[in-house]
C-alpha positions in Angstrom: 0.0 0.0 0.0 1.1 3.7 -1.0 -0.3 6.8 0.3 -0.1 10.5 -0.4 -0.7 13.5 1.2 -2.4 16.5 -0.1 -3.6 19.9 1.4 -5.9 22.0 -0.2 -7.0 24.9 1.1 -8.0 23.6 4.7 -8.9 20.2 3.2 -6.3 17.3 3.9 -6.3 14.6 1.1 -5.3 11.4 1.8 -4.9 9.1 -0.9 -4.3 5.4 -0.5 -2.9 2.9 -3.5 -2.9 -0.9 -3.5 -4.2 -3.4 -0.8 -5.4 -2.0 2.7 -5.7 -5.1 4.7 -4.1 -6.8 7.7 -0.5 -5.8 6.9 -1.0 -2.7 5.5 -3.6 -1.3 7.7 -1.4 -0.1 10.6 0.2 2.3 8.5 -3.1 3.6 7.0 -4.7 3.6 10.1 -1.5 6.0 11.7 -1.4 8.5 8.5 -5.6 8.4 9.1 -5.0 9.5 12.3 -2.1 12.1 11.5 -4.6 13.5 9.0 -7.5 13.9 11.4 -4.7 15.5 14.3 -4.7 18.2 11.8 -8.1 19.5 12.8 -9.2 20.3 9.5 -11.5 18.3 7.4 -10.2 15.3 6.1 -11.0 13.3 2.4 -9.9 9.9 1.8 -9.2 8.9 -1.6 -10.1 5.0 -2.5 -9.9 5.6 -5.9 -6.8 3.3 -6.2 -7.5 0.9 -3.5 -7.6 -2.5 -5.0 -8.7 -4.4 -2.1 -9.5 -3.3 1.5 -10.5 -5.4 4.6 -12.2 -5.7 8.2 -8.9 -4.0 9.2 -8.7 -1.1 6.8 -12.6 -0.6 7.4 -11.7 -0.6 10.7 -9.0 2.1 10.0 -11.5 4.4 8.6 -14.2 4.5 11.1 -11.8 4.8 14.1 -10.3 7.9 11.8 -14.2 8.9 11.4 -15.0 8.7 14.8 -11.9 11.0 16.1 -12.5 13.3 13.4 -16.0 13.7 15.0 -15.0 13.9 18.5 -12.8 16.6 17.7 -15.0 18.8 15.7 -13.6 18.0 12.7 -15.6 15.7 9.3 -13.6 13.0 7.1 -15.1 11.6 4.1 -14.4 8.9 1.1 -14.0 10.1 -2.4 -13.6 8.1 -5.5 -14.2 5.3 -3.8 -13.3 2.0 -5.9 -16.0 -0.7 -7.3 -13.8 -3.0 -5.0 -14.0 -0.8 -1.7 -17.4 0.7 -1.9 -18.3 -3.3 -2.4 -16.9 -3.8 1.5 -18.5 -0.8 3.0 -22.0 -1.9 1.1 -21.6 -5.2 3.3 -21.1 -3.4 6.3 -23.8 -1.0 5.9 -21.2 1.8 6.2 -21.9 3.4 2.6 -24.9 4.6 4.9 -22.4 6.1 8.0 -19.7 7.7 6.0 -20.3 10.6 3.8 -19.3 9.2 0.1 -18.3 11.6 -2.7 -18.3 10.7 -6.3 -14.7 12.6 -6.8 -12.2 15.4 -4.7 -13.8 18.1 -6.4 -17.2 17.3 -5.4 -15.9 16.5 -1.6 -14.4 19.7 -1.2 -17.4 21.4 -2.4 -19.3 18.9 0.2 -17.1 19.0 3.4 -15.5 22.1 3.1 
């Protein structure tokens, strides 16, 4: 798994590439939570994630839920046929905020 690191405006972009599962969701789960320290809103780019699991799910709505707490919002953008499959299962599509790409997040959370 790859990530990268955007800021726009007072938007923090975090974009993920590759698999997010056992191995790999540590370190997705820490830059999450680096992203949401920041106190501004946070969106998650999925749009290169090939596969994600229980962990990386896991990831995002401990990241969700500490965004909240602090006054802060995260949502996903772009989010891959593969991804958005996982978060349908869980019934999460229905908790997280979901935009179709950056652009219309921004316009969304900021």
């Amino acid at each position: 798994m790859e990530h990268e690191i955007i800021v726009r405006g007072n938007i923090v972009i975090a974009g993920f590439e590759g698999d997010v599962d056992i191995h790999t969701s540590p370190d997705a789960r820490k830059v999450l939570l680096e992203c949401v320290g920041r106190k501004m809103p946070v969106l998650v780019d999925l749009s290169r994630v090939s596969y994600i699991d229980s962990s990386g799910i896991a990831s995002l709505v401990e990241s969700l839920q500490t965004a909240r707490k602090g006054g802060s919002d995260l949502a996903l953008v772009s989010v891959s046929e593969a991804a958005l499959r996982v978060l349908q299962l869980a019934r999460l599509d229905k908790v997280f905020s979901i935009y179709i790409s950056i652009d219309a997040g921004i316009e969304g959370i900021g």
